[in-house]
C-alpha atoms as one frame of an Amber mdcrd trajectory, in Angstrom:
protein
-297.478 -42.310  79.027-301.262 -42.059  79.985-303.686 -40.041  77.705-304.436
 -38.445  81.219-301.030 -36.674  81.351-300.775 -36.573  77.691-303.982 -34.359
  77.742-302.675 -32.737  80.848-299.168 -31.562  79.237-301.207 -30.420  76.201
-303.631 -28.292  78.365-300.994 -26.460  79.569-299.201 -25.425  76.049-303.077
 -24.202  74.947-303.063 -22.265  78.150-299.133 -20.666  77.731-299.584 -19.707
  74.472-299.435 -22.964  72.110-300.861 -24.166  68.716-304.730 -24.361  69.952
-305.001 -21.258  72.142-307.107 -18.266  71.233-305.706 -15.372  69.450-304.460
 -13.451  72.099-305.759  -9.759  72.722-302.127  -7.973  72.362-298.871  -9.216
  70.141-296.604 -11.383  71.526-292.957 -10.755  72.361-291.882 -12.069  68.527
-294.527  -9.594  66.717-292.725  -5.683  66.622-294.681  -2.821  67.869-294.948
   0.500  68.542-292.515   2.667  70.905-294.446   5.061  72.951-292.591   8.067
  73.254-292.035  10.804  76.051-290.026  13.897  75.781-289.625  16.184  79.143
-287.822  19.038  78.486-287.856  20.555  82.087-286.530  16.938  82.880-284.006
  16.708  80.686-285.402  13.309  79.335-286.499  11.466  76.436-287.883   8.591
  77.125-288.586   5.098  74.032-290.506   2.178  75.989-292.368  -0.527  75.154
-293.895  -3.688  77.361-290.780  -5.111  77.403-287.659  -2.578  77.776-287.098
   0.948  77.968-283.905   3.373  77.025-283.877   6.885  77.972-281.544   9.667
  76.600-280.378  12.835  78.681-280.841  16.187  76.966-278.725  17.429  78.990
-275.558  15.242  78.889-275.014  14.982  75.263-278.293  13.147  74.230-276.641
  10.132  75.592-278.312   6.606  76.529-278.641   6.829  80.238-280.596   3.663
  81.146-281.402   0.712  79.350-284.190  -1.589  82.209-286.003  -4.248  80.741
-289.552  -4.708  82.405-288.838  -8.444  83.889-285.004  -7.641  84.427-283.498
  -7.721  87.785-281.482  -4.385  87.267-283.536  -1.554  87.508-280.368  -0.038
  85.202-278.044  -2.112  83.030-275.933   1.026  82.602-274.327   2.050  85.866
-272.539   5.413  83.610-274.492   7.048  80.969-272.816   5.572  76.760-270.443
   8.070  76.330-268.890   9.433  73.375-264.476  10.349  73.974-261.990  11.511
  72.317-258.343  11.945  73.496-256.666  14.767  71.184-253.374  15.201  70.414
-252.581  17.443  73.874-253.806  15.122  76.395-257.206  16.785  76.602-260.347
  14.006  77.508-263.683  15.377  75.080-266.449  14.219  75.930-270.003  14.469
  74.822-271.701  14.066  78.049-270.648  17.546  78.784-272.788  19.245  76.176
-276.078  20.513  78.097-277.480  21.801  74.775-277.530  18.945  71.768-279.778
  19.456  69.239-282.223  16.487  68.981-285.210  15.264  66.985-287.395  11.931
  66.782-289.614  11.220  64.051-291.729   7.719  64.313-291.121   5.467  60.767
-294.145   2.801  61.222-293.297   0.863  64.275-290.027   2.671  64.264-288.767
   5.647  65.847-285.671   7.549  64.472-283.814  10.025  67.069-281.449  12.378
  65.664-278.926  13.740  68.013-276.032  16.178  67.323-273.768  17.089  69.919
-270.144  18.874  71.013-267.215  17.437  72.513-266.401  19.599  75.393-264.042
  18.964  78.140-264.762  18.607  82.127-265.481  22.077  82.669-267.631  22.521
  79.716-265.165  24.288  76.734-266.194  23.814  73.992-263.960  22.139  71.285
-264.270  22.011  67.811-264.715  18.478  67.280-268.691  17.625  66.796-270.484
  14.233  67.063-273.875  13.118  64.900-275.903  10.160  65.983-278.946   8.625
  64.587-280.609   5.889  66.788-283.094   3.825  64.940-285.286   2.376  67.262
-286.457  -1.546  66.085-288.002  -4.389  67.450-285.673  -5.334  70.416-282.382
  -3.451  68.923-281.468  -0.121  67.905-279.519   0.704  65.213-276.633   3.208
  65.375-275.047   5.850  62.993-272.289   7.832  64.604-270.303  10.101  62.759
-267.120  12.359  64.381-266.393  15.275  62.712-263.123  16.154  63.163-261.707
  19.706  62.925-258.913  20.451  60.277-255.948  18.741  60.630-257.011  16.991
  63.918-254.954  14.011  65.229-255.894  12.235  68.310-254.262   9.443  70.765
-257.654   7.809  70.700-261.096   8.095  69.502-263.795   5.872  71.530-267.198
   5.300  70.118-268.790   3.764  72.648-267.778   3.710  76.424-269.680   3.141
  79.054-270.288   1.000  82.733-272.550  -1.708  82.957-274.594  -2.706  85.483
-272.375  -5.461  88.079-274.723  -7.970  87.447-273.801  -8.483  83.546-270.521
 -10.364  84.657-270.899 -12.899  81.980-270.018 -12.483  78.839-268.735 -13.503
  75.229-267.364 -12.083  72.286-266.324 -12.552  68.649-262.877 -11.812  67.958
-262.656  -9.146  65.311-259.400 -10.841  64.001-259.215 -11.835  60.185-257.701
 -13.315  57.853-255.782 -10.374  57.500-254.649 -10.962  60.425-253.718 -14.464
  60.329-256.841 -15.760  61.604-258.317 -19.094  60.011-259.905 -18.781  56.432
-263.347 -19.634  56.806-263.280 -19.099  60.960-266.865 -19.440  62.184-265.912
 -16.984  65.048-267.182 -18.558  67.776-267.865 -16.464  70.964-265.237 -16.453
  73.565-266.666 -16.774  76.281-265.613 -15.316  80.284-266.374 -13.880  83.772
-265.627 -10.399  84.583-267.079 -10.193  88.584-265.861  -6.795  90.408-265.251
  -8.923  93.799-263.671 -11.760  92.120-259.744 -10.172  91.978-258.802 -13.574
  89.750-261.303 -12.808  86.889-258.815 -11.295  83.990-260.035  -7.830  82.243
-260.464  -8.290  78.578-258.213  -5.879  76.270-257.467  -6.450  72.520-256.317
  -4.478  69.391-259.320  -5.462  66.999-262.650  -4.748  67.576-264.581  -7.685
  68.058-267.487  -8.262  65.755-269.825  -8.359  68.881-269.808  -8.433  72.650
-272.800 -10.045  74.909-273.223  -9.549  78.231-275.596 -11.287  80.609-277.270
 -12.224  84.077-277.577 -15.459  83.332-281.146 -16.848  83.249-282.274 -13.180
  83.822-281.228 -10.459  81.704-278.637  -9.095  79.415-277.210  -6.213  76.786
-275.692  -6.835  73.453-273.662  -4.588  71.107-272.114  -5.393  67.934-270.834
  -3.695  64.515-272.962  -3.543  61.305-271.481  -5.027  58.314-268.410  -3.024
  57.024-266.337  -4.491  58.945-263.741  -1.401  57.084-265.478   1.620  59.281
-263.576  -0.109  62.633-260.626  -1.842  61.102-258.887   0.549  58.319-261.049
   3.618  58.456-258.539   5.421  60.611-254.979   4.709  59.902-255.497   2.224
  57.230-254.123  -0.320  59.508-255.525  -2.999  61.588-255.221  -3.683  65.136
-254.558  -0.176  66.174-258.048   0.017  68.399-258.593  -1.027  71.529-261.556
  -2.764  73.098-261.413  -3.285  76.994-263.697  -4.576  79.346-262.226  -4.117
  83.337-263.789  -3.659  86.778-264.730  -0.142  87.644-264.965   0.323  91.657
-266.664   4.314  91.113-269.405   3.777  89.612-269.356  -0.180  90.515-269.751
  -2.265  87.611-267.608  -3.471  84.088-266.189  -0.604  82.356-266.307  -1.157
  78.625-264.962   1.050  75.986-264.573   0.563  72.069-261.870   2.450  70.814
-261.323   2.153  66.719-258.272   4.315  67.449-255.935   4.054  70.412-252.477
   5.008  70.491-251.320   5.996  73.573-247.525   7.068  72.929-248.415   9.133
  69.892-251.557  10.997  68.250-252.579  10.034  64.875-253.847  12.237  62.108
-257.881  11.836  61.368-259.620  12.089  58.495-262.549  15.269  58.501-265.323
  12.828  59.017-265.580   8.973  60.217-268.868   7.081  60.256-268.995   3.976
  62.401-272.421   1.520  62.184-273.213  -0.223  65.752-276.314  -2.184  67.002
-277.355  -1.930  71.119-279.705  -5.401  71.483-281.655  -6.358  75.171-283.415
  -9.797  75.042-287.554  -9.108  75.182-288.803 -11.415  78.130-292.485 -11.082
  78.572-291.462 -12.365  82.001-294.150 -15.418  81.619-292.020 -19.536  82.398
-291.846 -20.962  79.412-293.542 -24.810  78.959-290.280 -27.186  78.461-289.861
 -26.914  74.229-290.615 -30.765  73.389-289.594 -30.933  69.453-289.014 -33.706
  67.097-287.641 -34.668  63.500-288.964 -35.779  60.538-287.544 -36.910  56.626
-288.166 -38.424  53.637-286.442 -41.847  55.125-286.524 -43.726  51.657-290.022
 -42.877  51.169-290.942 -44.081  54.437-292.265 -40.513  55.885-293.365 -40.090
  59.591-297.164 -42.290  59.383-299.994 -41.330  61.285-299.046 -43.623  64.557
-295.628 -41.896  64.783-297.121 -38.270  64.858-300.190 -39.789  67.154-297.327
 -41.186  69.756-295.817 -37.677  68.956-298.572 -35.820  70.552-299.547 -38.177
  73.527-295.717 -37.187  74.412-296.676 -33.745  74.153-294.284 -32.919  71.172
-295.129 -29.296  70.393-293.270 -28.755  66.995-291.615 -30.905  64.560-289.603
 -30.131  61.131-288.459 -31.746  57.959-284.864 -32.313  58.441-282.788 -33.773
  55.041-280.253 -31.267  54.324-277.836 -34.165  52.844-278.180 -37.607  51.084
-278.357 -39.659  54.107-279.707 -42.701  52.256-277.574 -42.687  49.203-280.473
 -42.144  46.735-280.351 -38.984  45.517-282.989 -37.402  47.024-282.954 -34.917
  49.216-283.953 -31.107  50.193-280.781 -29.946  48.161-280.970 -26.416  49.603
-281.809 -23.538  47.094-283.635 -26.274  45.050-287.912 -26.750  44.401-289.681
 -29.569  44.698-286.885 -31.367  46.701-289.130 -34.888  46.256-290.720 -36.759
  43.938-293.632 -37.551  46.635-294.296 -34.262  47.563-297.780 -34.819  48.599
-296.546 -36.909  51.058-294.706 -34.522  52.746-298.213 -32.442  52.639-299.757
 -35.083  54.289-297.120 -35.301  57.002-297.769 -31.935  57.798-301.514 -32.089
  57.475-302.149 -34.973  60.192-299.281 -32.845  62.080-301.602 -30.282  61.938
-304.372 -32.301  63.253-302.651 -33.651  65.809-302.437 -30.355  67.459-298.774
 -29.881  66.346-297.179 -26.956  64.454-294.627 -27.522  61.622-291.580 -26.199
  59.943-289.043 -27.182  57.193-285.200 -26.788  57.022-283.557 -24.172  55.265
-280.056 -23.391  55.863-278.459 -19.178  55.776-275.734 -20.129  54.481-276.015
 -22.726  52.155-276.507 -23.354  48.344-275.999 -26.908  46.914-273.821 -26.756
  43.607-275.953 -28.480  41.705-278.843 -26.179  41.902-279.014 -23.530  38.910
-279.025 -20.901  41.266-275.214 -21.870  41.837-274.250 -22.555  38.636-275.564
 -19.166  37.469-275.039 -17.026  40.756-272.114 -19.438  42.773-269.371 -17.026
  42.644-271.318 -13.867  42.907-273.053 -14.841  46.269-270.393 -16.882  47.797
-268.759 -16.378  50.771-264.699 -16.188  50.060-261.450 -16.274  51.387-258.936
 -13.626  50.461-258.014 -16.114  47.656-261.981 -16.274  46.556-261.997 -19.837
  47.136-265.620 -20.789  47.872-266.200 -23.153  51.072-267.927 -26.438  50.559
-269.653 -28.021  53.805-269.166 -31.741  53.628-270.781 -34.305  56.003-268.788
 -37.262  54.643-266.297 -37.499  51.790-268.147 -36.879  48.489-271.405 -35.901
  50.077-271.975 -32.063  50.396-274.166 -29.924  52.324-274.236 -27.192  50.383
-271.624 -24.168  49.684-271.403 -21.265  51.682-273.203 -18.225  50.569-272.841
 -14.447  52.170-276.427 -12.934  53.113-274.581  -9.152  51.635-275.397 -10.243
  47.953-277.813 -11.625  46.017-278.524 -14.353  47.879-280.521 -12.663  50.925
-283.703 -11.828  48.064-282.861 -15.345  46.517-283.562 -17.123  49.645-286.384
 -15.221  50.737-288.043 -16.202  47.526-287.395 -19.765  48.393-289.022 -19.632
  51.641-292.157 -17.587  50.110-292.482 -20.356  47.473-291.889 -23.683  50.116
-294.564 -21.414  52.516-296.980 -20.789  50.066-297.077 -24.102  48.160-297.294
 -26.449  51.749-299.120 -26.140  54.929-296.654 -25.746  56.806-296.598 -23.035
  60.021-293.199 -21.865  59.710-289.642 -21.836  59.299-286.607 -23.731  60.824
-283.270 -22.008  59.894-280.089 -23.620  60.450-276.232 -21.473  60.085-278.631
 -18.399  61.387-275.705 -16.365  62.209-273.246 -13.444  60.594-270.131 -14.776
  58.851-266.960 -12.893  58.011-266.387 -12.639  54.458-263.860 -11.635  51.673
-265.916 -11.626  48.261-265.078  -7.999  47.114-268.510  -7.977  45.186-270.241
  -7.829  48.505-268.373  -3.990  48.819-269.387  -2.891  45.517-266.720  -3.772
  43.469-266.922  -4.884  39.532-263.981  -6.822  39.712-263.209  -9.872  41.919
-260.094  -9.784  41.370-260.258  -6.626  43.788-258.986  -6.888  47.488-262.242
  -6.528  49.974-261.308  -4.697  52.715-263.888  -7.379  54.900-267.224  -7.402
  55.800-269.918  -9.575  57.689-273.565 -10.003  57.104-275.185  -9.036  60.419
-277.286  -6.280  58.974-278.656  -8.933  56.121-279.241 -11.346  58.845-281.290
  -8.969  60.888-283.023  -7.998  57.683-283.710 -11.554  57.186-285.185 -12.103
  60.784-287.637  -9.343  60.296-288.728 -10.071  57.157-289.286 -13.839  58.118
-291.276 -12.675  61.424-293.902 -10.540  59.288-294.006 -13.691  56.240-295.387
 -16.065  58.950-297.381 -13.731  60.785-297.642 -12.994  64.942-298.761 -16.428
  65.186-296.491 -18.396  62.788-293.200 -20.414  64.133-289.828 -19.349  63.480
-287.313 -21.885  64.920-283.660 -20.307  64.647-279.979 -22.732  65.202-276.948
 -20.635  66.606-275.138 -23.047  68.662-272.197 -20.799  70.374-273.098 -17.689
  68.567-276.753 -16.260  70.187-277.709 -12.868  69.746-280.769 -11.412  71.441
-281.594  -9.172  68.489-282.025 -12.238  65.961-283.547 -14.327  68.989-286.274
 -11.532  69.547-288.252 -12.947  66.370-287.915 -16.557  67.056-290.702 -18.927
  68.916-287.620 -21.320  69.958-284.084 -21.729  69.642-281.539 -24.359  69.272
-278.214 -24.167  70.807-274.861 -26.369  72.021-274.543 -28.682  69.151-270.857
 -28.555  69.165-267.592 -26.688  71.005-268.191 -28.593  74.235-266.806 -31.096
  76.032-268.164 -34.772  76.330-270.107 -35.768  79.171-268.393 -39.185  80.843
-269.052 -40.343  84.034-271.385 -37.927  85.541-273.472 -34.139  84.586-271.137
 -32.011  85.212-271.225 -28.643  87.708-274.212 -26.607  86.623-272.208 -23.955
  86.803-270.336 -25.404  84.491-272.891 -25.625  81.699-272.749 -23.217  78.689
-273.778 -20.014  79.083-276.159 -20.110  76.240-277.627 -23.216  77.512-280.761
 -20.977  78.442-278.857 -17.083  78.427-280.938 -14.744  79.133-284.341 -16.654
  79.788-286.178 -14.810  77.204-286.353 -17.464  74.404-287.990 -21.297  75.209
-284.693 -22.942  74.261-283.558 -26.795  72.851-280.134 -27.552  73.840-278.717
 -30.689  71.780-277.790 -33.034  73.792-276.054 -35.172  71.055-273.055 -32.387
  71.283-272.086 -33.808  74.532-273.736 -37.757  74.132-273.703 -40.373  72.120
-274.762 -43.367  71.611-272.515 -45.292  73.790-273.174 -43.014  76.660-275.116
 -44.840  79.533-278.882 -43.802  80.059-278.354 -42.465  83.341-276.235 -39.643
  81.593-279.242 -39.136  79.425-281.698 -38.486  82.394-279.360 -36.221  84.038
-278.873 -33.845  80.826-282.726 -33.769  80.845-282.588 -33.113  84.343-279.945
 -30.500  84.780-282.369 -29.252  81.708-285.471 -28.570  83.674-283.158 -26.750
  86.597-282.387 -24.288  83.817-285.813 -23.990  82.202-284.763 -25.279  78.647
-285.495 -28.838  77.469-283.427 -31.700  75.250-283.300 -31.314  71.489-284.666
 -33.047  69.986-286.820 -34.803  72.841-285.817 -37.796  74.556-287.625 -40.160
  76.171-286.038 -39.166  79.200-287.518 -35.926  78.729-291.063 -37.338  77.953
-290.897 -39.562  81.318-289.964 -36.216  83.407-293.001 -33.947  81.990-295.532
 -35.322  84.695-293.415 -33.872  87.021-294.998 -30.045  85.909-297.765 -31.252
  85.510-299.430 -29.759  89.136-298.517 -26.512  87.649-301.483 -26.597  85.841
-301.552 -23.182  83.174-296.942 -23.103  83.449-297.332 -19.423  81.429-299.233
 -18.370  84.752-295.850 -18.518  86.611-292.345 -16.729  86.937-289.416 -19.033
  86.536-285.634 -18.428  88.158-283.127 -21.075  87.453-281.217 -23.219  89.855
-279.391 -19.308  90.614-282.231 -18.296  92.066-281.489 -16.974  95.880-284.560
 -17.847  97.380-283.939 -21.235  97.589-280.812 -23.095  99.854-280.175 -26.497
 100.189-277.576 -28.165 102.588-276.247 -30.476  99.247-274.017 -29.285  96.706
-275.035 -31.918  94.222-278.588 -30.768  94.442-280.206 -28.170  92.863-283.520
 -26.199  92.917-285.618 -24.118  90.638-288.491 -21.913  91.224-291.931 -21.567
  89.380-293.741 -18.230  91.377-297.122 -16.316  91.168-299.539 -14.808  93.511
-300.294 -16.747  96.312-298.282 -19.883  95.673-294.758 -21.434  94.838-293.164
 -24.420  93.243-289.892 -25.667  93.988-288.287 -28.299  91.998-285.778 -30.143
  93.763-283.018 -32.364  91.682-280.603 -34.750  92.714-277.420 -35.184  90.362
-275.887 -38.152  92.355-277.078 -41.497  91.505-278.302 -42.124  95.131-281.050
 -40.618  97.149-280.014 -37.703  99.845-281.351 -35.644 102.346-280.807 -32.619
 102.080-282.262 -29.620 104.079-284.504 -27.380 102.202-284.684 -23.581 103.425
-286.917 -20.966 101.805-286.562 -16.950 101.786-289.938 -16.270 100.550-289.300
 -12.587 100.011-286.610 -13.195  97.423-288.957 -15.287  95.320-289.972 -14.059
  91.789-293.229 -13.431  93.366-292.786 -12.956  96.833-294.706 -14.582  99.433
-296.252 -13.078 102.428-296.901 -15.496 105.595-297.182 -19.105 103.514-299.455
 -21.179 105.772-299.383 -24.422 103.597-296.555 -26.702 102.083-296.382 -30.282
 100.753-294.488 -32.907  98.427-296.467 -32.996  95.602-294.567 -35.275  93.321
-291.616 -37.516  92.805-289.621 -39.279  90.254-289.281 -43.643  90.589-286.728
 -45.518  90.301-288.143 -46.891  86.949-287.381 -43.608  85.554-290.988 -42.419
  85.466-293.279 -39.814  87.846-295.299 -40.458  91.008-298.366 -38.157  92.363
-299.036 -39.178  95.109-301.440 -37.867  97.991-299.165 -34.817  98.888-297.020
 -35.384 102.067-297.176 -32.193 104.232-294.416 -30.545 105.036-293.674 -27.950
 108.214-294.294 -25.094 106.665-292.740 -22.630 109.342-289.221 -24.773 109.353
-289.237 -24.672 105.240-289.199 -21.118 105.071-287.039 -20.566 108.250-284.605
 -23.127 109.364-285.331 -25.738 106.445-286.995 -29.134 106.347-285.582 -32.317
 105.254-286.757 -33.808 101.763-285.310 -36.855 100.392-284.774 -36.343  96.729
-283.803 -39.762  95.038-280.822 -40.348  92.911-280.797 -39.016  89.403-283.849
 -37.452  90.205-286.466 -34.597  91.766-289.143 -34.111  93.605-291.866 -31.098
  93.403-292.816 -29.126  96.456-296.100 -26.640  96.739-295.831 -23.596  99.360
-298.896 -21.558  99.127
């Protein structure tokens, strides 16, 4: 590649928002700030917003969440029905808190943070009061709130069901995923990572199955993919929506089904449902929940070029490899050598300081990094502690993450060679690895963090409830409120400007995501590419999710290295259609970058995927996505059959992120070879008036793309 494009690639990260750009004049989406706040009582409103989302309550329906509308969102409501607190007593009779006109309710700001206090009554339909009260404390964070809800139940009450959270959501969140809240206990697999489930819920599509189980998952996400989303999940006693009822598991009910009036997915979360027969309560029931949106600051995000580095035997990553790094237009690169790869003993054993004997060497791969324009991290794994380490030997047991049994789970890559054993965040070990990344950040230049296993496990060490003895039976937990802990804390240790790199391959979560630069996803859990990319509807849903976060999506999950490079140039194409890029990068992804390169300043632009409706072609095996701003458009055009095809190319410029208003220009710009590299040509002009009404014809070659400018 040219030092022309190399410096042209590079000019566009400074401009987006990269390594060398001025500090900007307000925080970015990562940094947490300030709600402003707005309380109308003749409105009946109380309103938390900040650039990025805003939630109101009603004052006059309970205190209840009404709309949840994130400020580069498609939905101006992802709630089509207000979240509503039920309960179904022993008669029959539907309580509701939406009916009380008159909760009490208070906000108080806590730094950054804004804590609103609501108390209502459950009342039915026509407004009678009951005797059954609900408290809820909503503690406004950084792209989450956190929720306390406690039912007070009058004496003696039994019910048929008790729903914390119900609600409709907005049609457009049709995909979605969830971790099954089955155990152990329940003859679930010891150890189970709890991947999400993932499914389709559309209300036109009669063939998409509701969702109804007896455990509460652990989490539900819901999405418009490439666009916008909600998340909710449970906070880590697991015990509040499993046995704090009856004592029994599997006697809730979470269900997820179409709803025709109002139109959307109706979703309720029901810790107790028994339809046939009410159940006695206890007098008061507290039950911990999170609400998460992904923060989008609605700017396209520069394809995330990364690469790898290790000790390699001593032979570290020399001053030509990072040079050849950076005329590539790598942006970020960490120190990957979690395991003994070489068979000599050294290694970043995690939990143990200094990891090398040449540790000055690893300084100076991270200095001329640094001088080379690009930022740098180092590994450190959540969930891992390598035996050997003191820490273990002194704290193993106490930290660990257990079966029922307390056996401790050891993460091998290879018979006799360990990764490290699996730790729970709810112990100890959160502060202990904290101080390990203070000491690696404050001894080494280094501009951040990579963390791998950054997700909430299920766990059965009873010392992580608050029991003495271990011999004690937990009644489960998971570490979600630790992890969040973690991601905040780890944001504010590198700064507004420092890089947090996060790995959650088939587990994302907006709330963790919110504090990270980048994010790493499909390493494993789908299938092998063959013979040809497949559908891109048929890619994983966290393959770019929401759009908020510049994502890496592994492509060695689905390749190898017996799979043929043509398969390599599609995954970096289908890539680019969904504004992610190849992790780490490939040199198919390094021979595609000229193709933005017309873009000039990429942060400048609004980016919809290959979803986008602006944009029809006449081929099904082509694709198109959009980069839009004021006055002008780019369409990228790919080709996922390995010969060239014309297809017709039609434009509604009103549905583009940035609408256009009478285009009078329109041109091929640039095109991929058949060598595998880019051509610019002089543009080739296009008909301007048939492109955004009929269509034109554009010949897109095989296995690749070609760029098109409407202005």
């Amino acid at each position: 590649m040219t030092r022309t494009i190399t410096c042209c690639i590079l000019t566009l990260l400074v401009a987006s928002g990269g390594v060398c750009a001025a500090e900007p004049q307000t925080p970015s989406r990562t940094w947490p700030q300030a709600y402003a706040v707005e309380r109308d009582e003749a409105a009946g409103r109380l309103t938390l917003r900040t650039p990025y989302y805003v939630i109101e309550h009603d004052l006059k329906q309970g205190g209840a969440i009404v709309r949840i509308g994130l400020e580069h969102g498609r939905a101006a409501n992802l709630l089509a029905r207000p979240i509503e607190t039920r309960v179904l007593d022993d008669h029959g009779a539907r309580l509701s808190d939406l009916y009380d006109v008159t909760p009490t309710v208070t906000h108080r700001r806590q730094g950054v943070n804004e804590i609103v206090a609501i108390g209502s009554r459950l009342c039915d339909a026509d407004g009678h009061t009951s005797t059954w009260r609900v408290r809820t404390t909503f503690e406004y964070r950084w792209g989450y709130v956190k929720i306390r809800r406690e039912l007070l139940a009058p004496p003696e009450a039994q019910a048929r069901e008790l729903c914390v959270l119900t609600t409709t959501l907005a049609p457009s969140l049709c995909h979605y995923g969830y971790r099954d809240g089955r155990t152990e206990h329940d003859g679930g697999a010891p150890f189970s990572f709890g991947s999400n489930v993932w499914g389709k819920l559309r209300p036109d599509q009669a063939e998409d199955p509701e969702l109804r189980t007896n455990f509460v998952p652990r989490s539900m996400i819901f999405m418009d993919p490439g666009a916008e989303g909600l998340e909710w999940f449970v906070g880590s006693d697991l015990a509040q929506w499993d046995l704090q009822l009856t004592g029994r598991r599997g006697e809730g009910q979470c269900l997820l089904q179409p709803s025709r009036e109002p139109l959307g997915l109706a979703l309720s979360i029901a810790p107790l449902h028994s339809p046939d027969a009410a159940r006695p309560l206890p007098p008061s029931s507290v039950f911990d929940f999170y609400l998460g949106v992904p923060i989008h600051d609605g700017r396209a995000h520069p394809p995330w070029l990364h690469a790898t580095f290790n000790r390699n035997r001593g032979d570290w990553a020399s001053p030509a490899q990072i040079e050849r790094w950076a005329k590539s237009g790598v942006q970020t690169v960490h120190c990957h050598n979690d395991g003994d790869y070489y068979d000599d003993g050294l290694f970043w054993r995690d939990g143990a300081y200094p990891p090398y004997p040449d540790m000055d060497r690893f300084d100076r791969v991270l200095t001329d990094c640094r001088q080379a324009g690009i930022r740098t991290a180092t590994y450190f794994s959540n969930k891992e502690l390598h035996p050997s380490t003191e820490a273990f030997q002194e704290h193993g047991p106490a930290w660990a993450r257990t079966d029922r049994k307390g056996t401790i789970r050891h993460n091998f890559y290879r018979p006799g060679s360990e990764f490290g054993a699996q730790m729970c965040l709810r112990s100890g070990w959160l502060d202990f690895l904290k101080q390990s990344i203070d000491r690696v950040l404050t001894n080494h230049p280094l501009d951040g963090v990579y963390y791998d296993w950054n997700v909430a496990l299920q766990c059965c060490n009873p010392l992580h409830e608050g029991h003495t003895d271990a011999a004690t039976p937990a009644q489960g937990h998971w570490d979600i409120d630790e992890l969040l802990d973690l991601m905040e804390w780890t944001r504010s240790r590198v700064g507004p400007r420092g890089l947090v790199i996060i790995h959650n391959t088939t587990v994302p979560m907006y709330a963790t995501e919110n504090f990270a630069d980048y994010v790493v996803a499909t390493e494993w859990g789908y299938k092998k590419w063959t013979d040809r990319a497949p559908d891109l509807q048929d890619l994983p849903l966290e393959w770019n999710l929401a759009g908020a976060v510049p994502r890496g999506v592994i492509s060695y999950g689905v390749l190898d290295r017996a799979s043929p490079p043509r398969l390599h140039r599609l995954f970096a194409l289908e890539a680019l259609l969904g504004g992610v890029a190849p992790w780490p990068a490939s040199e198919a992804t390094y021979a595609l970058m000229p193709l933005l390169e017309p873009l000039g300043d990429i942060g400048s632009y609004r980016f919809a995927d290959w979803r986008n409706p602006a944009v029809r072609l006449s081929e099904p095996r082509c694709a198109a996505a959009v980069y839009s701003r004021a006055g002008e458009t780019y369409l990228l055009l790919v080709n996922l059959e390995p010969t060239p095809s014309t297809v017709t190319c039609a434009v509604d410029v009103a549905k583009l992120p940035h609408p256009l208003v009478q285009p009078t220009a329109a041109s091929q710009v640039a095109t991929t070879t058949a060598a595998g590299g880019v051509a610019q040509p002089s543009p080739a002009a296009l008909d301007v008036r048939k492109l955004i009404g009929s269509g034109v014809e554009v010949t897109v070659p095989g296995d690749g793309a070609v760029l098109i400018h409407v202005q």
